[in-house]
C-alpha positions in Angstrom: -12.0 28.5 -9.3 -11.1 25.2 -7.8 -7.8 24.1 -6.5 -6.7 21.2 -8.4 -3.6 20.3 -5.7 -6.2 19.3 -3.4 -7.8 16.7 -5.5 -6.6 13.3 -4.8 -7.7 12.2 -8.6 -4.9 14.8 -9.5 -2.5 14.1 -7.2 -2.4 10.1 -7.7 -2.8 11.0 -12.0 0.3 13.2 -11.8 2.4 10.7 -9.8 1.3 8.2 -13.0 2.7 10.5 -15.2 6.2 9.9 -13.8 5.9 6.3 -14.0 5.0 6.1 -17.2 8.0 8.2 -18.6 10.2 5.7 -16.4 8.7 2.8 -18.0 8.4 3.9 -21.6 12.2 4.5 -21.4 13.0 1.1 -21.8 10.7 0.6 -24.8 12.7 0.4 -28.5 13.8 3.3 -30.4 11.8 2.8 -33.0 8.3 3.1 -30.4 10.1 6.2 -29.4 7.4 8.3 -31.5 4.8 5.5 -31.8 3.3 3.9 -28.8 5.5 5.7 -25.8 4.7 8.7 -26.7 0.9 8.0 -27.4 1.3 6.8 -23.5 2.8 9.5 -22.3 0.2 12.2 -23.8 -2.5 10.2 -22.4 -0.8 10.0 -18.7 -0.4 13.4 -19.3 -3.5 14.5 -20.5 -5.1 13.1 -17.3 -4.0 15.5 -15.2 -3.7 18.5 -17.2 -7.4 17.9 -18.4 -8.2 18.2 -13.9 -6.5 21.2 -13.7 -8.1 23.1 -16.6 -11.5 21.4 -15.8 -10.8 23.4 -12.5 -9.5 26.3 -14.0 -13.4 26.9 -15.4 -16.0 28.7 -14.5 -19.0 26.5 -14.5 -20.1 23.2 -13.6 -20.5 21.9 -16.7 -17.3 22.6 -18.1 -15.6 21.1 -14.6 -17.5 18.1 -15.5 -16.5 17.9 -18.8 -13.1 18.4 -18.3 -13.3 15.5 -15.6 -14.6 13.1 -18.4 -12.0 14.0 -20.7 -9.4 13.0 -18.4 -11.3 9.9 -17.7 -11.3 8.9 -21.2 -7.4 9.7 -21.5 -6.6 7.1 -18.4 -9.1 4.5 -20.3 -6.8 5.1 -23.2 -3.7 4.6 -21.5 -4.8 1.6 -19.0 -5.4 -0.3 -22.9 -1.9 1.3 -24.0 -0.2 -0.2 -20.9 -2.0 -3.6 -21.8 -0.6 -3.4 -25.5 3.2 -2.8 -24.4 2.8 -5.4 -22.2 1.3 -8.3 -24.8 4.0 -6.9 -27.2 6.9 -7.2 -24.5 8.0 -3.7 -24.6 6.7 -3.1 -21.1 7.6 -5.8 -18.4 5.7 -7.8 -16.1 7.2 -6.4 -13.1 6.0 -2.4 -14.5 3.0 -3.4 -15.5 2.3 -4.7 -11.9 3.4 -1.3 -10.8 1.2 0.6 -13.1 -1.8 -0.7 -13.5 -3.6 -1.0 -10.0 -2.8 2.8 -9.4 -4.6 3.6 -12.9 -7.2 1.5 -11.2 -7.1 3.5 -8.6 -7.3 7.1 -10.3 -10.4 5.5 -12.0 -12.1 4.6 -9.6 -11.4 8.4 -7.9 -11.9 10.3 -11.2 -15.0 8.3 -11.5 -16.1 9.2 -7.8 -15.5 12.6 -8.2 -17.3 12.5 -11.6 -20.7 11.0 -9.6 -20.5 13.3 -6.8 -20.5 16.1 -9.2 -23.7 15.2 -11.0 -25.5 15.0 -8.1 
């Protein structure tokens, strides 16, 4: 079983996770259940889906837990583009945001490579 504290994918995924709850504070009640809360289950589904990919026994299920999470943070990094063009996110969060989803991609993606090897 693998630790899942000392990934950096997890630790920089989980710190999105708070951001996003910040920011989707400010969005209108009535995206309370709509679009805020699809963001926040996709920030959090990135790092749950690392810790129970490292929860499992094999490879292949570490791997495909990994994609999983990958495909949440593509899903959110198009969510934070949407409440940004409709104005329910500002500028100044979106700044904020975005280069560290970047940033877990590019890790998660790493990871993801050096594991198929």
């Amino acid at each position: 079983m693998r630790d899942h504290r000392k990934l950096k994918a997890f630790e920089l995924s989980d710190a999105i996770v708070d951001l996003i709850y910040k920011a989707t504070q400010a969005f209108p009640q009535e995206e309370v259940y709509g679009l805020a809360a699809q963001m926040r289950r996709a920030a959090v589904s990135v790092p749950s889906n690392i810790v129970e990919g490292c929860a499992r026994g094999s490879q292949a299920d570490y791997l495909r837990f990994l994609y999983i999470a990958f495909g949440s943070l593509r899903e959110l990094h198009y969510q934070l583009e949407l409440s940004k063009r409709l104005g329910f996110l500002s500028v100044e969060n979106f700044s904020a945001i975005e280069p560290k989803v970047i940033e877990v991609g590019k890790v998660l993606n790493g990871l993801i490579v050096s594991l198929r090897k």
